[in-house]
FIRO-462512 format. One line per field, with one value per atom (N, C-alpha, C): residue number from 1; residue in one letter; atom name; x, y, z. Coordinates in Angstrom, 1 decimal. Layout:
% residues N
k	[NUM_...]
r	[A_...]
a	[CA_...]
x	[X_...]
y	[Y_...]
z	[Z_...]
***
This chain:
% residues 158
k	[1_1_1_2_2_2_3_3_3_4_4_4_5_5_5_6_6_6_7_7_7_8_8_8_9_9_9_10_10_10_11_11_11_12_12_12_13_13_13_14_14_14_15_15_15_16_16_16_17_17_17_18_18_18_19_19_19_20_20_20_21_21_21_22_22_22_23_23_23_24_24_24_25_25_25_26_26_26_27_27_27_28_28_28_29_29_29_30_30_30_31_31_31_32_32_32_33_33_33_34_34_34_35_35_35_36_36_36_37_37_37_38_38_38_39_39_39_40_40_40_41_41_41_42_42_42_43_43_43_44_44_44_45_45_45_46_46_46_47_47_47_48_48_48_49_49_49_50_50_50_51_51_51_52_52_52_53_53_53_54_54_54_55_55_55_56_56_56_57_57_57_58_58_58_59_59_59_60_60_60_61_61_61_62_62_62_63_63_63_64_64_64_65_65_65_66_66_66_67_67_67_68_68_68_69_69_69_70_70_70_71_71_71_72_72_72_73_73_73_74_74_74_75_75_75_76_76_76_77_77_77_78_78_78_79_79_79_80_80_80_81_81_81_82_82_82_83_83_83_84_84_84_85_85_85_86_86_86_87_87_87_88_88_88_89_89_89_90_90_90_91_91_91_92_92_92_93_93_93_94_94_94_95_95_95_96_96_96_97_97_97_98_98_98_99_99_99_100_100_100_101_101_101_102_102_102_103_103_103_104_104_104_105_105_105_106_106_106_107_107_107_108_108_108_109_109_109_110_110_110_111_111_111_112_112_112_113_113_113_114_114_114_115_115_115_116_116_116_117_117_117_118_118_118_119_119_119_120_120_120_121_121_121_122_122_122_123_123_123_124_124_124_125_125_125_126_126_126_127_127_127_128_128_128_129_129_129_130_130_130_131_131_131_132_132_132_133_133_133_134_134_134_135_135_135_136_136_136_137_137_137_138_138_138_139_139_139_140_140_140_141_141_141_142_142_142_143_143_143_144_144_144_145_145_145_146_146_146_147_147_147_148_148_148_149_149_149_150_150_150_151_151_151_152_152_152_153_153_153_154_154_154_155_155_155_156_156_156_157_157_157_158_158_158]
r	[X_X_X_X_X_X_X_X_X_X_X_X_X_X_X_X_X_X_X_X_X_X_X_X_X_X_X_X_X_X_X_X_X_X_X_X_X_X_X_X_X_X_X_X_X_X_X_X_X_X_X_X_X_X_X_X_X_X_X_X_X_X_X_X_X_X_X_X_X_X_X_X_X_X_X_X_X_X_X_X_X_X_X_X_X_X_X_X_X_X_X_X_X_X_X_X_X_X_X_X_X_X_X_X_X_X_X_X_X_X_X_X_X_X_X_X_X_X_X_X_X_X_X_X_X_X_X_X_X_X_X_X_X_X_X_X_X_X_X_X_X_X_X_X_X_X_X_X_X_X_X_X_X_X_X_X_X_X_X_X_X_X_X_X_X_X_X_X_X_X_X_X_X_X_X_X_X_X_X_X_X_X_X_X_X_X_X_X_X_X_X_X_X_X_X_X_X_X_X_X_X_X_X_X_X_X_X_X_X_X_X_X_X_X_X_X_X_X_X_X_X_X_X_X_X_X_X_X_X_X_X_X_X_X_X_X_X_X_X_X_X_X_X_X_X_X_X_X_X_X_X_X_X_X_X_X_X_X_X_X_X_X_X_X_X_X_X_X_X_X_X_X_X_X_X_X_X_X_X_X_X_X_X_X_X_X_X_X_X_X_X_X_X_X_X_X_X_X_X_X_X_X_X_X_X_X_X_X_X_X_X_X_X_X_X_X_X_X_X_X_X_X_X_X_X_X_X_X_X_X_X_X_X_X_X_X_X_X_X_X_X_X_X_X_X_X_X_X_X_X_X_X_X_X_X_X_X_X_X_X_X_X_X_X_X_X_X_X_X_X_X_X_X_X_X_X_X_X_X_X_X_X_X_X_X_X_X_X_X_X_X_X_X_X_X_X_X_X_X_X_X_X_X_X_X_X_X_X_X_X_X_X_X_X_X_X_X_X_X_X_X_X_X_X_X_X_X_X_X_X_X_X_X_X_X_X_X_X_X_X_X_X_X_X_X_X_X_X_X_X_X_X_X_X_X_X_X_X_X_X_X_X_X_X_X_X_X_X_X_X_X_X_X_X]
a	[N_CA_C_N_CA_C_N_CA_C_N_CA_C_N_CA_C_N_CA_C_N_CA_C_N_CA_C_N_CA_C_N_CA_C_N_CA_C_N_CA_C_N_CA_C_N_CA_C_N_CA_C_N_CA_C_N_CA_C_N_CA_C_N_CA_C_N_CA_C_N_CA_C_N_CA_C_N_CA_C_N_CA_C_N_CA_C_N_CA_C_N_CA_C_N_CA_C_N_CA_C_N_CA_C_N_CA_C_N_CA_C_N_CA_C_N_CA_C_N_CA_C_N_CA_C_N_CA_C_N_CA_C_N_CA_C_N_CA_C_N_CA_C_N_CA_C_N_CA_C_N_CA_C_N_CA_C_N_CA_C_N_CA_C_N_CA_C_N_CA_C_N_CA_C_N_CA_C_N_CA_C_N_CA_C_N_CA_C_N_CA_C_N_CA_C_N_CA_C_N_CA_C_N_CA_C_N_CA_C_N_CA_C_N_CA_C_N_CA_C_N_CA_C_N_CA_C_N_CA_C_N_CA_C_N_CA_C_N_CA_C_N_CA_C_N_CA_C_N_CA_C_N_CA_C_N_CA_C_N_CA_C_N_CA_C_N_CA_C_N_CA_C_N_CA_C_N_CA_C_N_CA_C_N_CA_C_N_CA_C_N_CA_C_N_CA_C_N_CA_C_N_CA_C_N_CA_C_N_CA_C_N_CA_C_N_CA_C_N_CA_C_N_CA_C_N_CA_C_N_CA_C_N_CA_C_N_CA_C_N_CA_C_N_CA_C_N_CA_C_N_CA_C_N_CA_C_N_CA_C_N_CA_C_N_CA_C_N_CA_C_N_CA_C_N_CA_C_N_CA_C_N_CA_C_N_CA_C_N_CA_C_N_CA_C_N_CA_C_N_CA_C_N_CA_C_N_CA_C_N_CA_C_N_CA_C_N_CA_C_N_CA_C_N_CA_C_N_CA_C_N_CA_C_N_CA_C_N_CA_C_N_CA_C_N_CA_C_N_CA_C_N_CA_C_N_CA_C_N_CA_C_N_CA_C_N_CA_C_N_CA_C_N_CA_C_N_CA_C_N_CA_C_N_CA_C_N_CA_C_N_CA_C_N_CA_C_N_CA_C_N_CA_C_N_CA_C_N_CA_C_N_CA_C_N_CA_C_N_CA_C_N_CA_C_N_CA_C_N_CA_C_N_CA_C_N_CA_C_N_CA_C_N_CA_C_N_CA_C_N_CA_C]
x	[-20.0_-19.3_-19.9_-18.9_-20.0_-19.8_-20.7_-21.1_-20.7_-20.2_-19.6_-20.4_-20.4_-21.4_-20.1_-20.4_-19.6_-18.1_-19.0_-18.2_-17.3_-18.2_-17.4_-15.9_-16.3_-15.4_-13.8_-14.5_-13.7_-12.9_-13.4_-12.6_-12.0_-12.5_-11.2_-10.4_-10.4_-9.0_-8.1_-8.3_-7.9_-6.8_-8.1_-7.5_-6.2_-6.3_-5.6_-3.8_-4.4_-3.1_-2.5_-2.7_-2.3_-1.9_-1.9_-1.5_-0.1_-0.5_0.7_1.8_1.4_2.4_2.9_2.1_3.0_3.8_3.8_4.5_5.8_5.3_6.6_7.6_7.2_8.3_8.7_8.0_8.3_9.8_9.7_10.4_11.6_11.4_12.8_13.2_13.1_13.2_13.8_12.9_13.7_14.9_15.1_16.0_17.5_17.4_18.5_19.0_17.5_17.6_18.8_18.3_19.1_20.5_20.9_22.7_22.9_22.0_22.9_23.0_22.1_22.0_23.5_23.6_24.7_24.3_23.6_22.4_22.1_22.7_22.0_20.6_19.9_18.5_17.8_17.9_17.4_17.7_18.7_18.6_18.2_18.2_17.4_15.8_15.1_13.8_14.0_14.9_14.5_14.3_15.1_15.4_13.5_13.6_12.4_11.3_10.9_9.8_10.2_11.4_11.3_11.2_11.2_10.4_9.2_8.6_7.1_6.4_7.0_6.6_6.6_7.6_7.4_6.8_6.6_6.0_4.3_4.0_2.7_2.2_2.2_1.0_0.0_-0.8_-2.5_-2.5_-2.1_-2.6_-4.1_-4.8_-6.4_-6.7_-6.1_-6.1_-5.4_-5.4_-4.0_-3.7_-2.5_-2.4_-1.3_-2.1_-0.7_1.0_1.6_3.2_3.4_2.6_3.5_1.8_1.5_0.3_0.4_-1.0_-0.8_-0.3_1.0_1.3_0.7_0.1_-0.7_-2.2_-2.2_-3.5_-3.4_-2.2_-1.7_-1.5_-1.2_-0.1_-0.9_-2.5_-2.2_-3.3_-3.0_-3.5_-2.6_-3.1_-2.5_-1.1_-2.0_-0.8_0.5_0.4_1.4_2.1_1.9_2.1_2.7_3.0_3.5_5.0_4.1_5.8_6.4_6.1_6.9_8.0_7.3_8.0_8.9_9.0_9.6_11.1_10.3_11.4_12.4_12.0_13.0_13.5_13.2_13.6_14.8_14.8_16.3_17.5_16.8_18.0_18.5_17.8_18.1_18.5_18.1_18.7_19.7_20.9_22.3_22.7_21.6_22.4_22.1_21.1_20.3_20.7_21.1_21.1_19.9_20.5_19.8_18.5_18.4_17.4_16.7_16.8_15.5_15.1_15.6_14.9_14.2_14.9_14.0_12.6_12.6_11.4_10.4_11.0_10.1_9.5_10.1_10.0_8.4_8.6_7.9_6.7_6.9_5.2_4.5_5.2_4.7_4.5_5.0_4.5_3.2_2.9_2.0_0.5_0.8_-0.3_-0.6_0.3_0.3_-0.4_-0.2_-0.6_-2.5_-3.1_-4.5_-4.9_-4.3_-4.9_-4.9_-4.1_-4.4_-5.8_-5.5_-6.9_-7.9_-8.2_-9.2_-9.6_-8.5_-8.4_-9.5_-8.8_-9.6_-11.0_-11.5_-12.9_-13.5_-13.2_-13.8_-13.8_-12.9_-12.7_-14.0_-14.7_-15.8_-15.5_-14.5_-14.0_-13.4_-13.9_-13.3_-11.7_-11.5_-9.9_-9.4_-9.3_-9.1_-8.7_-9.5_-9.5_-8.9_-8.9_-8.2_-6.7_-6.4_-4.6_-4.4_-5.6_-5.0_-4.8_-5.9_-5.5_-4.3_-3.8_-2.7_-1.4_-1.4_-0.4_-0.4_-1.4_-1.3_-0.8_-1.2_-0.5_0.5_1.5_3.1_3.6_3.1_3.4_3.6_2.7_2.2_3.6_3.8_4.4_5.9_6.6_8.0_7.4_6.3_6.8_6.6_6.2_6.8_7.9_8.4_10.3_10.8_10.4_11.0_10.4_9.9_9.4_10.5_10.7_11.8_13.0_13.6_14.7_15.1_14.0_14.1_14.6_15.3_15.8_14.2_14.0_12.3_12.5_13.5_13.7_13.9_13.6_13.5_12.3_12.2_10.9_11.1_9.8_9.3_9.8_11.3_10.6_9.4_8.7_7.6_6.6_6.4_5.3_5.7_6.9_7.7_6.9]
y	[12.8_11.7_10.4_9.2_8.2_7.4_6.4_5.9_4.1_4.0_2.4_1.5_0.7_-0.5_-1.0_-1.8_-2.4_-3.2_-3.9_-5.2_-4.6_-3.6_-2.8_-2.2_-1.7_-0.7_-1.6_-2.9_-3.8_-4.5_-5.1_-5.5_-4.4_-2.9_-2.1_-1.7_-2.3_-2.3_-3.2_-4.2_-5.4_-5.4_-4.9_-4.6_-3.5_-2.1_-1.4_-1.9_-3.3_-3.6_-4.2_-5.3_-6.0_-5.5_-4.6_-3.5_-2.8_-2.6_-2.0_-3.2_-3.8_-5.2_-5.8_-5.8_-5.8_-5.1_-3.4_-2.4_-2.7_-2.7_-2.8_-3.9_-5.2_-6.5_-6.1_-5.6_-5.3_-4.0_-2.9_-1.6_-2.4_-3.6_-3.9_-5.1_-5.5_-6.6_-5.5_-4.5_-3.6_-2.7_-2.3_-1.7_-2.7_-4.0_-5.1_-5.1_-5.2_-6.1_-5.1_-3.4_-2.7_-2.3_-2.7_-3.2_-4.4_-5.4_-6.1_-6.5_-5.5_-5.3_-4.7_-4.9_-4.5_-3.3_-3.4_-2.5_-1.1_0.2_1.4_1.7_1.2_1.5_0.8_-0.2_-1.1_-0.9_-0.5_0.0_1.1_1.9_3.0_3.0_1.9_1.4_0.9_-0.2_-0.5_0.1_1.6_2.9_3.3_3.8_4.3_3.6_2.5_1.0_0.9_1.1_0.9_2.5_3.3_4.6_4.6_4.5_4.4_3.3_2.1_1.1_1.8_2.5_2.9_4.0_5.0_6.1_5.7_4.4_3.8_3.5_4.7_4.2_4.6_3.5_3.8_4.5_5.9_6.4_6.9_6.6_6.4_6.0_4.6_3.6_3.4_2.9_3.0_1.5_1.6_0.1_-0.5_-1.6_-2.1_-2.5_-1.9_-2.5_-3.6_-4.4_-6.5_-6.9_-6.9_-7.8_-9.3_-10.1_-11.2_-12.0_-12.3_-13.4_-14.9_-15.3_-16.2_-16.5_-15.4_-14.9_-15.2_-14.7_-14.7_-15.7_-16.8_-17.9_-18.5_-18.4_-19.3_-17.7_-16.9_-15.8_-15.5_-14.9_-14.4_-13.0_-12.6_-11.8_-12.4_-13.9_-14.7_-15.3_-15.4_-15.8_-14.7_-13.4_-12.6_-12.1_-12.1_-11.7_-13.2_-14.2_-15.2_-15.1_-14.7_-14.8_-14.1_-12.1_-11.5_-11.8_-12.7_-13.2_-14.4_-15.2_-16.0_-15.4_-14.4_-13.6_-12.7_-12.7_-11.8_-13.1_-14.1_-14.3_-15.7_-15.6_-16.0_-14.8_-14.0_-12.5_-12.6_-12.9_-12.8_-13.8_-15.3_-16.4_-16.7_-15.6_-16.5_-14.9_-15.0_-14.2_-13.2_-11.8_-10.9_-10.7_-10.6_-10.5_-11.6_-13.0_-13.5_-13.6_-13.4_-12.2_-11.2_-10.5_-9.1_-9.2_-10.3_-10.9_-11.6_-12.5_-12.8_-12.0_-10.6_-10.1_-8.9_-9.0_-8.0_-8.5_-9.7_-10.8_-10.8_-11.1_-11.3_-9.9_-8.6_-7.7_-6.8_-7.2_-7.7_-8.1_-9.3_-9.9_-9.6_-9.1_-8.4_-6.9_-6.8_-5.1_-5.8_-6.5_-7.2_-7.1_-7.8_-7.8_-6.9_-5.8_-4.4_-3.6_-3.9_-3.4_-3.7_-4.9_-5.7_-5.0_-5.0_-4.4_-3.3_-2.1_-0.8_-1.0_-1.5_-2.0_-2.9_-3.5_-3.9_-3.0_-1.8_-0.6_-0.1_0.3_1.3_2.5_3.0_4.0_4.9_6.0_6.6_7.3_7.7_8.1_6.5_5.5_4.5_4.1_4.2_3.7_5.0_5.8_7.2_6.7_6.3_6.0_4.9_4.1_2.5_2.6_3.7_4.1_5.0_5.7_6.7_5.4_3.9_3.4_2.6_2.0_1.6_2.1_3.0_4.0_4.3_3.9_4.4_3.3_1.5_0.8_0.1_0.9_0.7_1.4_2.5_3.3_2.8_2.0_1.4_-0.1_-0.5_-1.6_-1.7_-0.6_0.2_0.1_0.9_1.1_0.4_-0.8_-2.0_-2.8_-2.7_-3.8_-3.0_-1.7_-1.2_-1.4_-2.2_-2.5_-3.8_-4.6_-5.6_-6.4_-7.0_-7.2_-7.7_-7.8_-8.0_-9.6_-10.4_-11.5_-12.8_-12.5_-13.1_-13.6_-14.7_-15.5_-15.6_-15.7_-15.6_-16.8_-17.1_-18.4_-18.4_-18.0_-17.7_-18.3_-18.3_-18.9_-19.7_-20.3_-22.1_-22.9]
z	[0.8_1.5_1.3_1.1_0.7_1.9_2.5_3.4_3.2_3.8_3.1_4.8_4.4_5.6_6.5_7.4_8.3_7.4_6.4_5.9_4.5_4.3_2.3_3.5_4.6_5.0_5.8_6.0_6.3_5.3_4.1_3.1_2.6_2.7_2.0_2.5_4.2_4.9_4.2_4.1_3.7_2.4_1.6_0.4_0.6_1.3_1.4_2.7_3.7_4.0_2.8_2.2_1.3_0.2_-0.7_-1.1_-0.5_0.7_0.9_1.4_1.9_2.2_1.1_0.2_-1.3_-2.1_-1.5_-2.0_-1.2_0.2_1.0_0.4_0.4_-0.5_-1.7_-2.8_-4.3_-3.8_-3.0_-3.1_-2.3_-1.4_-1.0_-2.0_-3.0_-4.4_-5.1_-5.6_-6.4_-6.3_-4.9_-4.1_-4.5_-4.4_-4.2_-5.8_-6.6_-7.7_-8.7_-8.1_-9.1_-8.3_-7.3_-7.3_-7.8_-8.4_-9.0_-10.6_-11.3_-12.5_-12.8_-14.1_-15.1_-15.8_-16.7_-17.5_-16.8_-16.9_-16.6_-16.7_-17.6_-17.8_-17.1_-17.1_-16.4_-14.8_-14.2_-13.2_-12.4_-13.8_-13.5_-13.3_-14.3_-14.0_-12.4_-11.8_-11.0_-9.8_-9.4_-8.8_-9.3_-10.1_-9.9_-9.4_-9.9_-9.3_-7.6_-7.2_-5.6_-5.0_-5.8_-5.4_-5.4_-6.5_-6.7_-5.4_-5.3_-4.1_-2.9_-2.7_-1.3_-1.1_-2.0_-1.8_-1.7_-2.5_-2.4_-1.0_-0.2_1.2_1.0_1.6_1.1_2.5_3.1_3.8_4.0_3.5_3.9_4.5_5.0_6.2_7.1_8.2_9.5_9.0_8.1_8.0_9.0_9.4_10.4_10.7_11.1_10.5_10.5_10.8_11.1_11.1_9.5_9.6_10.2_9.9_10.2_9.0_8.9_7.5_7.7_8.2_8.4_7.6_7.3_6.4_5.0_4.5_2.9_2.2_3.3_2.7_1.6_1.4_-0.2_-1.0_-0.7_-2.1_-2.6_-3.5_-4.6_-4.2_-2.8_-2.4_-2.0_-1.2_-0.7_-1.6_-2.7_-4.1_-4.4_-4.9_-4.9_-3.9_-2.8_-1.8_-1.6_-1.8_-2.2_-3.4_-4.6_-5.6_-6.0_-5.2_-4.8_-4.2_-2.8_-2.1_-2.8_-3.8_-4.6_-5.4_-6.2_-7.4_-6.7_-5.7_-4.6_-4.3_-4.3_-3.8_-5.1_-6.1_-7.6_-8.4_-8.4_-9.4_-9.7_-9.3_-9.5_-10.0_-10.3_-10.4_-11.9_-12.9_-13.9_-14.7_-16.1_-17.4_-16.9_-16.9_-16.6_-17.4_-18.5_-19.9_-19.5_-19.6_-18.7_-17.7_-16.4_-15.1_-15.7_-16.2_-16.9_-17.5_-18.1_-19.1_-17.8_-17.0_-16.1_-15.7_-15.1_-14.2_-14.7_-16.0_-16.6_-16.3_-17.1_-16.7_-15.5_-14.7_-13.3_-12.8_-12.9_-13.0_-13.4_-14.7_-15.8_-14.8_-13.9_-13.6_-12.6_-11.5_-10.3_-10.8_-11.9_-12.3_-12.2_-12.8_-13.0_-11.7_-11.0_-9.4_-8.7_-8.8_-8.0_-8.9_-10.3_-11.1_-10.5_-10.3_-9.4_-8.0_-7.9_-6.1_-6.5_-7.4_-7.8_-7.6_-8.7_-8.9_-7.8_-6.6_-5.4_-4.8_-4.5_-3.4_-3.6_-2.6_-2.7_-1.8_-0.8_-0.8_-2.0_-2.0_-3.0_-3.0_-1.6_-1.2_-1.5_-1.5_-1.1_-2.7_-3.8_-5.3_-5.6_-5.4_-5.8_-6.0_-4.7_-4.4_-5.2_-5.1_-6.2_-7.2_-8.0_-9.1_-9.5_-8.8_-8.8_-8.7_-7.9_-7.6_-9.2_-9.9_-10.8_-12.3_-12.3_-13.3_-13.0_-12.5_-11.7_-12.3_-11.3_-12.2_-13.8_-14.1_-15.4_-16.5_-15.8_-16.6_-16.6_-15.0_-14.9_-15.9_-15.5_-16.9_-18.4_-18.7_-20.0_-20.0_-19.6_-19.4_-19.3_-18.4_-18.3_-19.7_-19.9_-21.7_-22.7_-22.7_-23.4_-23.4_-21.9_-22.0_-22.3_-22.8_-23.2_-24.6_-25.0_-26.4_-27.0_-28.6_-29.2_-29.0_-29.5_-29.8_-28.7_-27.3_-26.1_-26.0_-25.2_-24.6_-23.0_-22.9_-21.1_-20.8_-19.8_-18.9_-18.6_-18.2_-17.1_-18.3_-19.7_-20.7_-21.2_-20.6_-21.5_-21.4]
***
């Protein structure tokens, strides 16, 4: 059993709400985003990504249901369920294939910062599940990079 100190055992609460406060936003984004897709495949990716999100509880930890959002507003996590939350209620308004393309990227980098997460966890149930939730995502944005035409560019790198 490994022994973690006052403050390792406190930031990997942290890490473990935020995490899941990010699964929670992403699985209700993806939930929306794939009734409004055209594209079978692509909706099918998105069905599976809002599975994978929600099934992602870091139950290792009692995470709280109504964190404090007061906390997020300028990381990287609040940056994220921000971008979520515009990408819902723009989805419908912008050529599917470049949403798609965005969506991969920002994916992409959100994928880096849970990696990160991994490698700060010093719980080992705790990086166990991070790792188990990243290779989930990894594998929908595969899928999702496949459903993409070769000959497209990222808004998101204009």
């Amino acid at each position: 059993m490994v022994h973690l100190d006052q403050s390792q055992a406190k930031r990997d609460k942290k890490i473990a709400k935020d995490i899941t406060k990010l699964n929670r936003d992403a699985a209700t984004f993806y939930k929306q985003a794939a009734e409004q897709v055209d594209d079978y495949n692509v909706r099918h990716v998105f069905i599976n990504m809002a599975k994978i999100r929600e099934q992602a509880q870091l139950s290792v930890y009692d995470v709280d249901e109504n964190p404090d959002h007061s906390s997020i507003e300028n990381t990287w996590l609040g940056t994220a369920i921000a971008w979520y939350a515009q990408a819902k209620s723009h989805f419908s308004n912008r050529p599917e294939q470049s949403m798609i393309i965005d969506l991969i990227e920002f994916e992409k980098k959100l994928l880096a910062k849970i990696k990160k997460a991994v490698s700060e966890a010093r719980d080992p149930a705790l990086k166990g599940a991070l790792a188990s939730i990243t290779a989930d995502i990894q594998m929908c944005i595969d899928q999702l990079s496949a459903c993409k035409p070769a000959n497209t560019r990222s808004h998101a790198t204009q």
